[in-house]
Every structure is written in structure tokens, then in C-alpha cells.
N, C-alpha and C positions, 0 to 999 in steps of 0.2 A: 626255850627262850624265844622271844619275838623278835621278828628282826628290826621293828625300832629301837627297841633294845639296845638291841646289837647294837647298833648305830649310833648310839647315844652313847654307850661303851667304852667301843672304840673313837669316837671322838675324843671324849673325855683322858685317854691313858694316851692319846697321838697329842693331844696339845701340852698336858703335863709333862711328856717326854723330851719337847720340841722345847718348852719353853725350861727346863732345867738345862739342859746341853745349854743351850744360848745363857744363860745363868751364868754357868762354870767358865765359861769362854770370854765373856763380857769384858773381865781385866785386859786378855791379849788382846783381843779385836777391836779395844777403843785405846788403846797404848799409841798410834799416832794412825792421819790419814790414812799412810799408804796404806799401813794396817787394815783398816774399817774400809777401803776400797779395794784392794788387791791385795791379802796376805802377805803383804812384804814383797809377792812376786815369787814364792819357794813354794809355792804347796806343790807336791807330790802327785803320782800318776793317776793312784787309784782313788784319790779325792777330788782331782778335773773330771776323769772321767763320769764318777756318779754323780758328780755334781750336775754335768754335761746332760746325762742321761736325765738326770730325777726334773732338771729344770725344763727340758726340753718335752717333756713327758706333762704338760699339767692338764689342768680338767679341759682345756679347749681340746686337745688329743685324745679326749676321751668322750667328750659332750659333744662340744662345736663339732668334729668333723665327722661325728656320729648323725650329727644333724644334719649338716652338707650333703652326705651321703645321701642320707633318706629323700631329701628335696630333688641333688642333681642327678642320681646315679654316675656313669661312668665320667661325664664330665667335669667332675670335681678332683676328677684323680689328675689331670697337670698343674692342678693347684697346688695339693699335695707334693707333688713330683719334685717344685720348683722349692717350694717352702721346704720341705724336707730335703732335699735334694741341692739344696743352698749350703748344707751344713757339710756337703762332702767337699763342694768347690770351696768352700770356707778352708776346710782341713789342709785341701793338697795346694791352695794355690794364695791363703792370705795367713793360716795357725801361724808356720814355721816364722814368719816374717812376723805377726804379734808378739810370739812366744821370744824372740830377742831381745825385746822390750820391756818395760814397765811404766810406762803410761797407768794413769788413773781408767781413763776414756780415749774410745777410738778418736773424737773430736780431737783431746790432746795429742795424740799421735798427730792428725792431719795439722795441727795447729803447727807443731814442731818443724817437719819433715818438707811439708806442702805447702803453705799460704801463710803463717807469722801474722795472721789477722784474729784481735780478741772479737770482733764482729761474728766473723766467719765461724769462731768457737762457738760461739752464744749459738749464731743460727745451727747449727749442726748436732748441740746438745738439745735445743726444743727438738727439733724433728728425730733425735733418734729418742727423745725421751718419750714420747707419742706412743713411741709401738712399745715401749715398758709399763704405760700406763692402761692401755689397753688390754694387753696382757694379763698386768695386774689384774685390772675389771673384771676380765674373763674368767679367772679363776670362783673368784666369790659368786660368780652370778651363777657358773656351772655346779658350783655344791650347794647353792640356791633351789635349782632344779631337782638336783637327785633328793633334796630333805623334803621337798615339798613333795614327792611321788612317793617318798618313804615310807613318810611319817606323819604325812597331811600337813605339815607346819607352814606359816606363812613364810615365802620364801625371802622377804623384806628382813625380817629380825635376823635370820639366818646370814644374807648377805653382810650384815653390820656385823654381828658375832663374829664371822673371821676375820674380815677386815681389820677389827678390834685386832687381836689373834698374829694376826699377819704384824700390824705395825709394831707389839711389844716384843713379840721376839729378833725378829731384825735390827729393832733399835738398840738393842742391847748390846750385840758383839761384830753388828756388819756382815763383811763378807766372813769373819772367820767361823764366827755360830751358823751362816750358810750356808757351807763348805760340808761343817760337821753335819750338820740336820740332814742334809742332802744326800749325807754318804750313807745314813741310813734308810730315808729313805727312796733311795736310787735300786737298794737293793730291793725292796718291797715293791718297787713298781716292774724289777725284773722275773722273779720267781710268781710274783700274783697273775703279773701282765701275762705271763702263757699258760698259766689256766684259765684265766679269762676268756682266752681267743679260743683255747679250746671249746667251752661252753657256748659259748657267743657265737660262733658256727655249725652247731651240731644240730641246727634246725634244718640247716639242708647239706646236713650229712655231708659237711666240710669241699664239697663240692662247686666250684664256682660254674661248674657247665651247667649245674643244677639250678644254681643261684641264679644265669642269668635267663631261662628258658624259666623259670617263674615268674620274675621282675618285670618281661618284657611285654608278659601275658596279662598282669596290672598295667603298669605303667607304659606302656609301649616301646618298640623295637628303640627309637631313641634312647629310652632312658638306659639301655645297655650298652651303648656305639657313641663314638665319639666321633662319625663318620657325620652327622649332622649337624654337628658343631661346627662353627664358625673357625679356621685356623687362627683369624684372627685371634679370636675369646682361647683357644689354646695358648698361645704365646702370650695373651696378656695377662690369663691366669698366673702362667708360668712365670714370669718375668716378674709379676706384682708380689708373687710369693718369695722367688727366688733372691732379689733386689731389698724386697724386704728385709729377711734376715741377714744379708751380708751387713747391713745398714745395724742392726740389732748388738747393743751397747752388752747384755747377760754374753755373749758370744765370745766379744773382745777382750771383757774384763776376766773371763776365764783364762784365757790366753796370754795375757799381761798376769795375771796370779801365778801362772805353771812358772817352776822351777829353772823349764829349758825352752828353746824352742821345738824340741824332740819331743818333750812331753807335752807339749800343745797342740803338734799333729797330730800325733796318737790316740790323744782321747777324744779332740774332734772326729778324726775317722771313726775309732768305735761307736763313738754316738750317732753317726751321724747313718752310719750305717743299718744299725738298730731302731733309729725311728724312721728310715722312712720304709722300714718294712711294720710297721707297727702301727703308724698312721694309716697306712693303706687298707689295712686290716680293718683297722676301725672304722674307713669310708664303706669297706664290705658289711661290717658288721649294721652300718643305718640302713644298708641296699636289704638289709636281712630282715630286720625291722619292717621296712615295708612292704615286704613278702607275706609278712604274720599279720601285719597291720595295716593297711592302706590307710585308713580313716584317724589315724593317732597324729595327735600334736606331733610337729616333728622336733623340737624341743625336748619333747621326755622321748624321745627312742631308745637311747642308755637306759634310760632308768624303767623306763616300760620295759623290757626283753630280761632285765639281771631281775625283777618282781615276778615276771609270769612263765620264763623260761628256764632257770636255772635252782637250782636246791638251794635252801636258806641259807646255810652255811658257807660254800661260796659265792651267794648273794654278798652275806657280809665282808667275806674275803675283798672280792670287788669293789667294796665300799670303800676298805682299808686305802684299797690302792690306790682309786680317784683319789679320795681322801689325801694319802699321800703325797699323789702327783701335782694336785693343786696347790698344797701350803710348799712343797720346795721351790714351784714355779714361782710364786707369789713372791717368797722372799728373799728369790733372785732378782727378779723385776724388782719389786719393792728397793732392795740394795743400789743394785744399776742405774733407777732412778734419780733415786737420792746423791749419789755419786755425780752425774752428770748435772743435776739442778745445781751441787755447791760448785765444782769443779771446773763447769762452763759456762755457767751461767751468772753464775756472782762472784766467784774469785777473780775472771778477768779484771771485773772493773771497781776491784776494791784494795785499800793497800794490803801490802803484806801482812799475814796473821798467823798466829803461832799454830801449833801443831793440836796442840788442845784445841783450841776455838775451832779450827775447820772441823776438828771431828763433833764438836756442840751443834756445829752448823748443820751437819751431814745427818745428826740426828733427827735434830728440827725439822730439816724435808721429808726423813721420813715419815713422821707425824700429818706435814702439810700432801704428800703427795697421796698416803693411804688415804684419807680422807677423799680427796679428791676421787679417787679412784673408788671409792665405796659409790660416789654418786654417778660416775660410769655402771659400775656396776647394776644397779638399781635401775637405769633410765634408757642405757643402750639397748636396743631391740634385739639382737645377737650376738653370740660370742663374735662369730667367724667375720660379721659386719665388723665389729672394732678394729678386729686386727685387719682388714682386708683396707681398711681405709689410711688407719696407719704407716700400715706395709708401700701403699702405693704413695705416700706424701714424702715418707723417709727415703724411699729405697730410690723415687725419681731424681731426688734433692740431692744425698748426698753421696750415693754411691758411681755415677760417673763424676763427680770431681775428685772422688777419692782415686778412680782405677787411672783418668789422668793423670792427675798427680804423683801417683806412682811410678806410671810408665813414660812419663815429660821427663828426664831428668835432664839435668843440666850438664853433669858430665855422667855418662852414660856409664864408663870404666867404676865410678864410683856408688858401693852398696849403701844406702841410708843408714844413717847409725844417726844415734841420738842427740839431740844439741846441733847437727847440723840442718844444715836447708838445700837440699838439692834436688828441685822439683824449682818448670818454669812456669806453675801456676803462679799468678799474681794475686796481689789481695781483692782489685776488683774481677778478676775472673772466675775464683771462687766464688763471690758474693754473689754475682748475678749465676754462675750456672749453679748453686745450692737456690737461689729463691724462686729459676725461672721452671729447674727443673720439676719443684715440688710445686711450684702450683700449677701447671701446665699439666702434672701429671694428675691430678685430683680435675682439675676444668676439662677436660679433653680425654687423655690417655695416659697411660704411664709410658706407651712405646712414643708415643710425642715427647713427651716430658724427658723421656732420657737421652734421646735422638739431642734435642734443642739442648738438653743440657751441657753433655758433650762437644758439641759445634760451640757453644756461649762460655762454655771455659776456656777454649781453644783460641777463638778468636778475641774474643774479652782480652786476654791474656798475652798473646801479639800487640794488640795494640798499644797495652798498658807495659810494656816489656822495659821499655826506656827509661822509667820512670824508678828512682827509690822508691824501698817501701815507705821511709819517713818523709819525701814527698805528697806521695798515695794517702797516708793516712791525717796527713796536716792540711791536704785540702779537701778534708771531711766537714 
């Protein structure tokens, strides 16, 4: 059999699969909000964590930073570091404190705990919603690429097909068809994912000494040393990635779903751990690509090296598991989304509504935001650009008023718990360091951006100390 075949296949028996589970689940997962946005808050250990893993895992882990690689060599790896590497500081030092919770959205948390501003809400749901829709994008445009080197197909139709794909089965049961999709395939991107690397390194004889005394003989001593790189562009890769995902709504909302805050450490550690040795891998595996290939799009590097390096068979294995990684990442994004667009962005400023209609609502965006995201898809230049843009808008914006707000409290003896407000962030101190941070960090740096942002909550926030918040918001 041919492996477009293949591929056609396996496509076909992964979206019927994906889209019957979400079928069967549909009743519990649209039965009320909390539902359709955090499972009630009870899901269990071994469903965060593949969830954790299969989302965390999508085609930009497989595509994008196969691409990265090929372009930067070694200095793509503190991007890496920080982006993956965000997901450990997530586990040990923010999980156990989500995991108390059930909040819809981080914004809601910050809303509650921090600031008591629906302004503040709104702004903190567009900017963490950024790096979900990119995300999204990423996925469709990464299995865009691989059908297009496959199969020869245009990669346009391809992109709208799962989009398509992506938005019906999400719509249907939320996070809980998710949860389930994910736990399937979380396992398929663990068991495929280390044959892949097997293969995917066996050109230079799994060898990195090997790999970089080739690389260095193309591309030059640079592109193996990170000794040429700017410390700065180190820290700001790091920082952009890092900043990012703490900022990253799929993360929270897992957290806010687990059961405990035990089981929300836990399977962000496992995860967290598992991808960022598996990202790195993948930056090896484009540095390998350009070893075989100098002159190759660096676009198709994945899909160049699983075509002319590896047997058909775990070719299409491969397939499986891009395959896989991108529709779970998708329709966590996709969810996440959707979640934060009703949640904080139009529930603030509308009356109260029953429990049915928010989940009609939460539908509705997911229709409007897939969409949206099809045309990212289709028009962004690169995976790793979308995210690296959103990363740095979110993570400038709203991640130092969060780690403030946190660590400001008011009475110091007292652990935040929910319904109360103990944090001396004020409503305009949030407002200006989430708006100065994120555009400062986009116009400038993101190491400006979170510097000012921090200083602008802090002082903002002194100044405005005196004042009630029904003050504050009456002289709006």
C-alpha cells in the first residue's frame, strides 16, 4: 500500500474515532458551563495528564520546531528551554495553587483574588486568548505541510478540512470529549513519539558529537554554539517562551479541571518533563535535516526526512502521531478559546444568564474563533512566528501583574481562597501594567515590557491605594 494511502486511512478511522467519543460525551459536557469549560473540576490523574501531554505535544512540536531548528541550530534551544521549561515552573510553583480552584479561566482567578476589575478580565482574556488562537493556527497549517509533501495535495483545502474537523468535535461535548480524545491520543503520541526519535536520528548514528561536526562543516561553527549569540536574544528567547506559557489559558484550565491540587502538580510535572526533552529532540531532529539537506525548504524538514529517510510503514506510523498531536492540541486551544471569549469577554458586561445559554454561547465561539483561526492558519508565515508573537504580547501583559498580585498581599498570614480579594493590586494598576506591559513588550522587548510592567503595577497601584474600588470604577 502507498503511503498516501496510508495517510488517507489513517486520517479517515482518527476523525471518525475522535468524532464518535465526542458524540457519546456531548450529553455530560454540555449539561452546564462549568462542565463544557472544566469538567466540573473532578477529572482524575491519568486524564490531566494525557491530556497535559497529547495538548502540549501538537504539530508545532513536531513541524514548527523542526523548522526552528533547521534555520537556528543551537540557538533555538533557549527558546525551547524557556517554552518548555515554563511547564515545570508552572507545576512546582503555580499547578498546586490552580489545582485549589475552579475558576473557568486564569483571567477569572486574577479577576477574583487580584484586581475585581471586569475591564482587567476582558483585557487578560484577549491577550491570553492570542496564544490559543495561534496555537490553534499552528496545528492546521503544520498538517497542511505534511499533506502537501505526502500526497502532493494543496495545502489550502487541507488547512480548512481540519479546521472543519477541529471545530465539530469540540463543539459538541467541550472540555469533556477533550479530556477523552486526548487520553487517547496522548497515548499514541507516547509509544509513536520514541520510535520516531529513534528513526529520526539514525542518520548520524544517534550521535550529537557527530551531529554537530557535520552541521558546523554546512552551516558554520555558529550554528552549533550558542557562544555567538547575543545573552541578550538568549534571555529574550527564554523569557518570550517562558512568560508565554505561564500566561497560556489550555495550562490553567487543566488545573482548574484536576480533581485536587495534588493531581494538578503531578501531571504538570509529568508533562512538563516529557516535553521538554522531546522538543529538544525535535530541534535536533531539523539540525539533522540540514545535515541531509542544506538546500530544503525548511518548512518540509519533518516531512522531508519521515519521505526519504525512514520505511513506509513508520512513515505512516509518524503520520499517526503528528496526526494525533495536532487534533488534541487543536481541541484544547480550540476549547480554551472559546471558554475565555464567553467567560471574559462577554459575560462581564452582560446580565446574568442561565446555565444553558452560557454553554449556547461558548458554543457559538467555538464556531466563530475556529474560523478565525482557519484564516491564521492559511495567511501566517510560520507556525513558530505566531506563537513567538503571541507569547511575547501575553506573557509581557499579563504574567507580571499576575506574579504581583500574588505575591502583594494584603495580609501576608492570609492563603487566597476563593470569593476573597487579598492582593494590593488596584483596578487601575492592573489596567495599565496588563496594557503597558503587552505593548511595550511587542514595540521594544519583552524584557522592557515585563520590567515597566511590574514597576507600573506596583506604582500604579500605591498611588491608587486610597481610593475604593466603587470609586475607581464610577470615575470611569
Amino acid at each position: 500500500m502507498e503511503l498516501s494511502t496510508m495517510i488517507i486511512l489513517i486520517t479517515i478511522l482518527f476523525c471518525g474515532v475522535f468524532m464518535y467519543i465526542s458524540y457519546r460525551v456531548k450529553d455530560q459536557g454540555s449539561s452546564s458551563f462549568a462542565m463544557y469549560a472544566i469538567g466540573g473540576g473532578a477529572l482524575p490523574l491519568f486524564l490531566i495528564v494525557f491530556s497535559d501531554i497529547a495538548t502540549i505535544m501538537g504539530a508545532g512540536n513536531f513541524i514548527g520546531h523542526a523548522t526552528s531548528g533547521f534555520i537556528k541550530g543551537m540557538s533555538h534551544i533557549p527558546f525551547i528551554i524557556g517554552e518548555q521549561g515554563a511547564k515545570i515552573v508552572f507545576a512546582l510553583v503555580f499547578a498546586g495553587l490552580a489545582g485549589k480552584f475552579t475558576y473557568n479561566t486564569v483571567s477569572g482567578m486574577m479577576y477574583d483574588l487580584i484586581h475585581r476589575d471586569k475591564v482587567s478580565k476582558a483585557i487578560v482574556g484577549l491577550l491570553t486568548m492570542g496564544i490559543m488562537l495561534a496555537w490553534l493556527g499552528g496545528q492546521a497549517k503544520g498538517l497542511g505541510y505534511v499533506f502537501e509533501q505526502f500526497t502532493g495535495m494543496n495545502p489550502i483545502p487541507v488547512i480548512i478540512f481540519f479546521n472543519i474537523i477541529f471545530i465539530v468535535y469540540t463543539y459538541m461535548g467541550g472540555i469533556v470529549s477533550v479530556v477523552w480524545t486526548d487520553f487517547i491520543q496522548g497515548l499514541i503520541v507516547v509509544v509513536f513519539g520514541v520510535i520516531f526519535y529513534i528513526y529520526a536520528l539514525a542518520p548520524v548514528n544517534w550521535n550529537f558529537g557527530e551531529l554537530g561536526t557535520r552541521a558546523m562543516a554546512i552551516a558554520g561553527p555558529e550554528y552549533w554554539s550558542l557562544s555567538n549569540v547575543p545573552v541578550g536574544t538568549i534571555i529574550v528567547n527564554f523569557i518570550t517562551g517562558c512568560f508565554g506559557v505561564l500566561a497560556a489559558q489550555c495550562y490553567w484550565q487543566r488545573c482548574f479541571a484536576a480533581k485536587d491540587a495534588k493531581t494538578a502538580k503531578r501531571a504538570m510535572l509529568v508533562s512538563g518533563v516529557f516535553v521538554i526533552i522531546t522538543v529538544c529532540l525535535t530541534a535536533f531532529v531539523g539540525m539533522t535535516v540540514r545535515v541531509l539537506n542544506p538546500e530544503l525548504d525548511p518548512n518540509m524538514a519533518m516531512p522531508w526526512l519521515m519521505l526519504n529517510h525512514v520505511p513506509t510503514f513508520v512513515a505512516a506510523m509518524v503520520f499517526a502521531l503528528i496526526l494525533a498531536a495536532a487534533m488534541s492540541s487543536a481541541d484544547s486551544y480550540l476549547n480554551s478559546a472559546a471558554v475565555l471569549l464567553v467567560e471574559d469577554v462577554v459575560r462581564p458586561f452582560m446580565k446574568e444568564e442561565s446555565d444553558e445559554k452560557l454553554v449556547k454561547y461558548a458554543k457559538r465561539a467555538t464556531i466563530v474563533i475556529g474560523v478565525v483561526a482557519c484564516f491564521l492558519s492559511i495567511y501566517a508565515e510560520s507556525i513558530i512566528g505566531m506563537f513567538s508573537y503571541a507569547y511575547t504580547m501575553a506573557g509581557g501583559g499579563v504574567v507580571p501583574v499576575l506574579i504581583v498580585g500574588l505575591l502583594w498581599k494584603k495580609n501576608r498570614k492570609n492563603e487566597f481562597t476563593m470569593g476573597e480579594h487579598n492582593s494590593r493590586v488596584t483596578v487601575w494598576g492592573a489596567r495599565v501594567g496588563l496594557v503597558v506591559g503587552a505593548v511595550l513588550s511587542v514595540a521594544v522587548s519583552i524584557l522592557w515590557g515585563v520590567a515597566v510592567s511590574f514597576v507600573a503595577t506596583i506604582v500604579v497601584s500605591l498611588l491608587t491605594q486610597d481610593k475604593s474600588l466603587k470609586e475607581k470604577v464610577s470615575a470611569i
